[in-house]
C-alpha positions in Angstrom: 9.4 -4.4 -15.2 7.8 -6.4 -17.7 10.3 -7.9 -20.3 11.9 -10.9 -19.8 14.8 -9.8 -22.7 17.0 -8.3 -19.8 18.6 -12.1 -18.9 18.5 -15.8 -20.5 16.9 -18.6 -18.7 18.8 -22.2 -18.5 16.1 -24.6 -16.7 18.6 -27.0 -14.8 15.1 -29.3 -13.7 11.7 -29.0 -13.4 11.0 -30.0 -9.8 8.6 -27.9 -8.1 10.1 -25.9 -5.3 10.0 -26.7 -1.3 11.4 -24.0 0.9 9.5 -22.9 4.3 9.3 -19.8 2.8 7.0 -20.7 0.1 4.0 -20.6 2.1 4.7 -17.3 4.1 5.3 -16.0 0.5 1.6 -17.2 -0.7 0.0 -15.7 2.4 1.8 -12.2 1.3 1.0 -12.4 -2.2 -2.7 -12.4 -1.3 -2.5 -10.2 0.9 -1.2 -7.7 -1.9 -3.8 -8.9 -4.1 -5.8 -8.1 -1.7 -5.2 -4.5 -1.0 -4.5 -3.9 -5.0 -0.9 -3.7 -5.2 -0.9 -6.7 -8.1 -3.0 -5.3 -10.5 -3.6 -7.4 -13.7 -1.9 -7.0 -17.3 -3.7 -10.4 -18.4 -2.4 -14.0 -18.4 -1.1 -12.8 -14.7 -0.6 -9.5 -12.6 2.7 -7.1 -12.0 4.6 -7.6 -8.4 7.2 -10.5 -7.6 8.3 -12.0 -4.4 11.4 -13.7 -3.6 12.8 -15.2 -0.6 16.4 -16.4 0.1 17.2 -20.3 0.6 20.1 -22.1 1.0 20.8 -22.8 -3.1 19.9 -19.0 -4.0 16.3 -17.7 -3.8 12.7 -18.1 -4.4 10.5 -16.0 -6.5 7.2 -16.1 -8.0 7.1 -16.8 -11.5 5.7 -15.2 -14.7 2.4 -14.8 -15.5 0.7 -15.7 -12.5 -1.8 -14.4 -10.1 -0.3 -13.6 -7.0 -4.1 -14.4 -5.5 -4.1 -17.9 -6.3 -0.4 -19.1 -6.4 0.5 -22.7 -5.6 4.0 -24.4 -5.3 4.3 -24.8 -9.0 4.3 -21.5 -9.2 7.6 -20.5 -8.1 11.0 -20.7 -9.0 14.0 -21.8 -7.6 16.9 -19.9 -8.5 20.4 -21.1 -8.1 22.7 -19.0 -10.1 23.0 -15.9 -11.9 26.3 -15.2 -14.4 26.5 -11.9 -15.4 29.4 -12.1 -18.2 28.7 -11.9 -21.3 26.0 -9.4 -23.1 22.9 -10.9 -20.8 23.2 -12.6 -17.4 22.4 -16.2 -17.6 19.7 -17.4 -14.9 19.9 -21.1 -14.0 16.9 -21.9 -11.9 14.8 -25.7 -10.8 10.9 -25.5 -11.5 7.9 -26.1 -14.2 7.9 -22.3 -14.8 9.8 -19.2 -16.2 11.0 -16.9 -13.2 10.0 -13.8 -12.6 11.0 -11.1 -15.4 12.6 -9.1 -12.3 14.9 -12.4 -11.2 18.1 -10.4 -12.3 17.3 -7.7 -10.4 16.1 -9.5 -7.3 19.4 -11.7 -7.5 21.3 -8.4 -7.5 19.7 -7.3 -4.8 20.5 -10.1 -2.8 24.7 -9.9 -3.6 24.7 -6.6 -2.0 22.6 -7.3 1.0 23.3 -10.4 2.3 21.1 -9.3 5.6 18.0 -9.3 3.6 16.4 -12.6 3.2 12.7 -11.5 1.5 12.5 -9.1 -1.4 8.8 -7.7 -2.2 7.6 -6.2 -5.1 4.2 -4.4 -6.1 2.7 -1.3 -6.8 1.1 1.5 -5.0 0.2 4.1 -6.7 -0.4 6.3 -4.0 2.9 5.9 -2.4 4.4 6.9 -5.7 2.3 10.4 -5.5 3.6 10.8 -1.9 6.9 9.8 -2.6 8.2 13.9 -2.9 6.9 15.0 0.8 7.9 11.9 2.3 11.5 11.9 1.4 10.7 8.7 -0.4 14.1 7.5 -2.1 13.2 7.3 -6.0 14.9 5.9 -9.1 16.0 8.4 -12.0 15.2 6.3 -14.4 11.6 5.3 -15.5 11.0 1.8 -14.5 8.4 2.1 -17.7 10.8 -0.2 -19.6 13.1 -2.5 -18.2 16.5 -1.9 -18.1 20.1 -3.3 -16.9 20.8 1.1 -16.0 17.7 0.5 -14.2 18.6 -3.1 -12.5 22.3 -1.5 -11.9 20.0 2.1 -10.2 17.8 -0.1 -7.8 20.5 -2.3 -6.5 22.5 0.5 -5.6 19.5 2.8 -4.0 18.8 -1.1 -2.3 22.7 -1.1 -0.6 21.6 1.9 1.4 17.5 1.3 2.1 15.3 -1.3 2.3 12.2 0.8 1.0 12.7 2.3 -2.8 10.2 3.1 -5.3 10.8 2.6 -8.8 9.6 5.7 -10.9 6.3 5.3 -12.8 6.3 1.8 -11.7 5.8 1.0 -7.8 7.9 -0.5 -5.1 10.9 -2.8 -3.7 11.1 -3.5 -0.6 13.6 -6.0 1.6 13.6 -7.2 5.5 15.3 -10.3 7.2 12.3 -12.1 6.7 9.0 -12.2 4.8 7.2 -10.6 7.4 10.0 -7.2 8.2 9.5 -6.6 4.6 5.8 -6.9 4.4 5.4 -4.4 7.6 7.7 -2.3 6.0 5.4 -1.9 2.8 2.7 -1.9 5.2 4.6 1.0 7.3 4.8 3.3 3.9 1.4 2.5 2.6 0.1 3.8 5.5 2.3 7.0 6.1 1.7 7.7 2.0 -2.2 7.8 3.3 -1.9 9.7 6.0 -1.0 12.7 3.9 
């Protein structure tokens, strides 16, 4: 997802986050870099990582490169209100979240036993995704959406790996590292098809 218009953004201070998640979320974002599940759109690359701490989560911010991220580049966010005609993010840091914080938040409400949400793109897990009863979203993740937001969170209440059509992945675990062997787990049965 790529537009930020799905929620408004109320920066409450712009301390740079400290969670001990932050560096097991660096380590993971280069290793997606890595293996080419951020690929680049320009001032940054698509795929977001979040982690929960004891105000409301972390997650990467926009624009950045998930193969050279520092503490400044995260977010912590600390509330989410969802009335009115676009949820309201509140959030500490020097950046703008993640354009996928809404959903990520979302995620969280309904799964209170995940504590890492990962988010990237492989395209080969997408072709692979019919023969290996991978669970899909209807709905193009193309263009962002709140139907879309609203589709993921409920595929995400059942399963902890879902793709999201002509987009990539989401994936969830009780920590950073269950969700990264989980995306590591699919990667590897989409290529040994």
């Amino acid at each position: 997802m790529s537009e930020a218009a799905l929620f408004e953004v109320q920066v409450l201070g712009h301390e740079v986050p400290h969670d001990a998640g932050l560096p097991k979320l660096v380590a993971e974002a280069q290793r997606f870099s890595a293996r080419g599940f951020t690929p680049s759109y320009g001032p940054g690359d698509h795929g977001n990582m979040s982690c929960r701490t004891p105000r409301g989560l972390l997650i990467t911010a926009r624009e950045t490169s998930k193969a050279q991220l520092r503490p400044e580049d995260f977010v912590e966010v600390v509330g989410c209100d969802e009335r009115g005609l676009k949820p309201l993010v509140r959030c500490y840091g020097t950046r703008l979240p993640s354009t996928d914080t809404w959903l990520h938040w979302r995620v969280y409400a309904t799964r209170p036993d995940a504590s890492a949400i990962l988010h990237g793109h492989d395209l080969v897990a997408l072709r692979q995704a019919r023969p290996l009863r991978l669970p899909m979203t209807s709905i193009s993740a193309a263009q962002p959406s709140a139907a879309l937001v609203e589709e993921v969170t409920q595929l995400m209440a059942e399963h902890a790996y879902v793709l999201l059509r002509d987009h990539g992945f989401v994936a969830l675990g009780p920590s950073i590292e269950e969700a990264a062997a989980l995306v590591d787990r699919h990667a590897h049965m989409a290529r040994g098809l």
